[in-house]
VEXTOR-431546 format. One line per 2 residues: number of its first residue (from 1); for each residue x negated, y, z of N, C-alpha, C, O. Coordinates in steps of 0.001 Angstrom, whole numbers, plus 500000, padded with zeros to 6 digits. Atoms other than C-alpha are relative to their C-alpha. Last residue first. Example, Ala and Ser with C-alpha at 12.3 -4.5 7.8 and 13.67 -1.06 7.14 Angstrom:
BEGIN
2	500820/498810/499940/486330/498940/507140/500770/501090/500730/500261/502198/500899 ~ 499110/498810/500000/487700/495500/507800/499100/501200/500000/498064/501181/500665
END
This chain:
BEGIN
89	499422/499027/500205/500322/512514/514735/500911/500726/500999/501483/501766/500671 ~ 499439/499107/498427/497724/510304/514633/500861/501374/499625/500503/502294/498889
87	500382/498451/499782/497940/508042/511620/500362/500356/501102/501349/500005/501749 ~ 498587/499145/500368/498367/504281/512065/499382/501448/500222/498539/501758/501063
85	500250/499360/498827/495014/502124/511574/500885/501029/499910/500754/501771/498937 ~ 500806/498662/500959/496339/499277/510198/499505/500736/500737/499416/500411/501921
83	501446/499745/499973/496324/495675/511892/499679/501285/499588/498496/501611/499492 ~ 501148/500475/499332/499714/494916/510957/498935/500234/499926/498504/500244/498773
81	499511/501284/498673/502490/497318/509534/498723/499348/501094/498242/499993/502026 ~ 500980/501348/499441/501435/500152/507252/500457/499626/500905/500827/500386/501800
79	498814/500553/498087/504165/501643/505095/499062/499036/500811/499060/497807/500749 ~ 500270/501051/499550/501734/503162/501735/500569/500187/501404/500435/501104/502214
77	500370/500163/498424/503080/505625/499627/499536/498773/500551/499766/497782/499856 ~ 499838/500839/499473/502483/505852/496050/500267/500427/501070/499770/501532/501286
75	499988/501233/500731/501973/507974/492986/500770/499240/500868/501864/498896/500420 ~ 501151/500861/499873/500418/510840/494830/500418/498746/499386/499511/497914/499351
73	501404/499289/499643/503168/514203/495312/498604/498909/499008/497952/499437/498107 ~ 499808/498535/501317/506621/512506/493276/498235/500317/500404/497348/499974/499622
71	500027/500860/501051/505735/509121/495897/499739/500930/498874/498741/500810/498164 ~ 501274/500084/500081/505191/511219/498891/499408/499388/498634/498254/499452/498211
69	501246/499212/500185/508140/513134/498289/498889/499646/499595/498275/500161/498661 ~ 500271/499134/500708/510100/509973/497822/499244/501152/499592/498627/501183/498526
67	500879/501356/500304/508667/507997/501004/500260/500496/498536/499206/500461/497900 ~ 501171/499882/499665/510177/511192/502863/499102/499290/499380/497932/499600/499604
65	500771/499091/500384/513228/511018/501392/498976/500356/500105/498575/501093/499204 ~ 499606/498136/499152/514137/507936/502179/499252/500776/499418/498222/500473/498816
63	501301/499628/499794/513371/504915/498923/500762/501302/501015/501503/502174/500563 ~ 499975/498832/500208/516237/502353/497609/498617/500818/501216/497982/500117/502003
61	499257/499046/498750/514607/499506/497110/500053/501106/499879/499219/501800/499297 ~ 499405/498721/500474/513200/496885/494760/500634/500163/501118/501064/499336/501922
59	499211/499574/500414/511147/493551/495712/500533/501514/500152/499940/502189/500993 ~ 499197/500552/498845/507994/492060/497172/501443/499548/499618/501882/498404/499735
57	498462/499735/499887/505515/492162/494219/500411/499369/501007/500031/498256/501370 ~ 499084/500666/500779/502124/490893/495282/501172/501019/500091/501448/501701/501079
55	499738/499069/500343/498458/492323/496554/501993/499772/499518/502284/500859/499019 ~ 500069/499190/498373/496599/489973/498515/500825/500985/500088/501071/501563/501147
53	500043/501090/498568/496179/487106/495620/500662/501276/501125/501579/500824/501811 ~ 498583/500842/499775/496964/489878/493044/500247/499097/500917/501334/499026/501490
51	500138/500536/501464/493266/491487/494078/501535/499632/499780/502162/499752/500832 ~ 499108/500041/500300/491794/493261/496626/500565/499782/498689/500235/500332/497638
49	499292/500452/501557/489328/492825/498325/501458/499930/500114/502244/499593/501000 ~ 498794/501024/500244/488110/495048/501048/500347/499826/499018/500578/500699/498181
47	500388/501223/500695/484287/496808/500590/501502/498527/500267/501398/497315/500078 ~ 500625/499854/501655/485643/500358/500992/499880/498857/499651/500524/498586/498637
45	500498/501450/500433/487444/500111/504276/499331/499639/498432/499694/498766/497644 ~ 501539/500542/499148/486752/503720/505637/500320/498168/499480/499401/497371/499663
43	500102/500477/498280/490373/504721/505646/498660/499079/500297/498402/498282/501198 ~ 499774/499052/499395/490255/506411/502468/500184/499853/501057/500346/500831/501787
41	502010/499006/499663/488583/503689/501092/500359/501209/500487/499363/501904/500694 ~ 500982/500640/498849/491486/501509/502021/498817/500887/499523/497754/501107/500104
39	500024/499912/498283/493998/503966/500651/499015/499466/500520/498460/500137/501390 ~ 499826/497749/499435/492660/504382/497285/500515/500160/501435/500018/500950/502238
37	501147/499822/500092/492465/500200/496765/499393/501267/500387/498382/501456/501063 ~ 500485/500615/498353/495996/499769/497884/498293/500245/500311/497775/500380/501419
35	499814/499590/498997/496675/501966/494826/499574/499895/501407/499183/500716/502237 ~ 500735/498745/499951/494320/500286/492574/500569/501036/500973/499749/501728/501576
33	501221/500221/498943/496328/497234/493850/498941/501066/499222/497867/500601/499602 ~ 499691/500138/498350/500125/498765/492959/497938/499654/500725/497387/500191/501687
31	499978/499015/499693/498452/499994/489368/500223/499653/501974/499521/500018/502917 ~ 501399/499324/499748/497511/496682/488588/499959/501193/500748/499115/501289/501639
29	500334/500120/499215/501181/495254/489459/498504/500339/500302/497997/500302/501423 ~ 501346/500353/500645/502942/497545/487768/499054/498970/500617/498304/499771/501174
27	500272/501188/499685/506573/498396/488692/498780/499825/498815/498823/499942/497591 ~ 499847/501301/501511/507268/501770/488108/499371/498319/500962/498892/498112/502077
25	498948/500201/500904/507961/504065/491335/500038/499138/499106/501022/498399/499074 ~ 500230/498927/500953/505569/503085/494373/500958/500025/498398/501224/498954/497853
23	498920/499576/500664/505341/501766/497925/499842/500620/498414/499025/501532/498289 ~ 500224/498650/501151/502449/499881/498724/501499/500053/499011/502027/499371/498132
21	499322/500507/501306/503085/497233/501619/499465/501708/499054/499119/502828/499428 ~ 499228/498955/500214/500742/496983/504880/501122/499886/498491/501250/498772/497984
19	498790/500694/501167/499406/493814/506646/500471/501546/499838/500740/502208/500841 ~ 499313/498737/500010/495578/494589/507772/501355/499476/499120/501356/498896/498035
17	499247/499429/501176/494042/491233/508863/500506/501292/499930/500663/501777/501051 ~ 499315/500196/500036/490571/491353/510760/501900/500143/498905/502098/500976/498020
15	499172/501058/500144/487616/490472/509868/501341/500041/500352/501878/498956/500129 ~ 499966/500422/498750/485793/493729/511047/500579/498214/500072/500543/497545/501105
13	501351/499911/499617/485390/495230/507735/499565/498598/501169/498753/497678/501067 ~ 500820/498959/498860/489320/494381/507356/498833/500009/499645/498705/499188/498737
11	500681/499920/499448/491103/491817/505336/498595/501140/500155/497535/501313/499555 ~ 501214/499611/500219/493872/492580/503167/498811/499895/501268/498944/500864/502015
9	500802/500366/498780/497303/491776/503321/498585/499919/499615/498345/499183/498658 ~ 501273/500330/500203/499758/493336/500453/499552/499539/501724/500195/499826/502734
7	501276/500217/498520/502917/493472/500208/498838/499229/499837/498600/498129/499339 ~ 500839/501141/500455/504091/495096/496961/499613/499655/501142/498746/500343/501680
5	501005/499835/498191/507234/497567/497119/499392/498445/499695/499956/497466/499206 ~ 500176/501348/500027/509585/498632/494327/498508/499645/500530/497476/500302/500395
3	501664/500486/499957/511048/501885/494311/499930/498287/500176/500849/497493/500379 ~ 500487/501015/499332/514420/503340/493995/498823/499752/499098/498486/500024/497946
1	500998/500588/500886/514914/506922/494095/499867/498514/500331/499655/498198/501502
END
């Protein structure tokens, strides 16, 4: 599957940055930050902005299987890098 990936950076509760990207099949860029928007309140950041400023096309890629599933399941995945809070697993 290829996908097409938005990095986003978003500031924290706390002030600090969170750098993650939002994986997801069509290229939209509203849809990518309503996405980013559904993760951060699902991780307790509710009042982070997010907007095209924070939110941008990166470019296209092919997608592992795992980042497929999640994509077919929920729309999106999200690959968090800086500042996130990584799942325990």
């Amino acid at each position: 599957m290829e996908i097409h990936v938005y990095d986003t950076y978003v500031t924290a509760h706390d002030q600090h940055i969170m750098h993650f990207d939002v994986f997801m099949a069509e290229k939209d860029d509203q849809k990518a930050i309503e996405y980013a928007k559904q993760w951060l309140n699902s991780i307790g950041e509710t009042d982070a902005i997010v907007s095209s400023k924070e939110c941008r096309f990166c470019h296209t890629q092919q997608a592992p299987v795992e980042v497929t599933e999640a994509i077919q399941q929920q729309g999106y995945f999200i690959y968090q890098m800086e500042g996130c809070p990584f799942p325990s697993s």
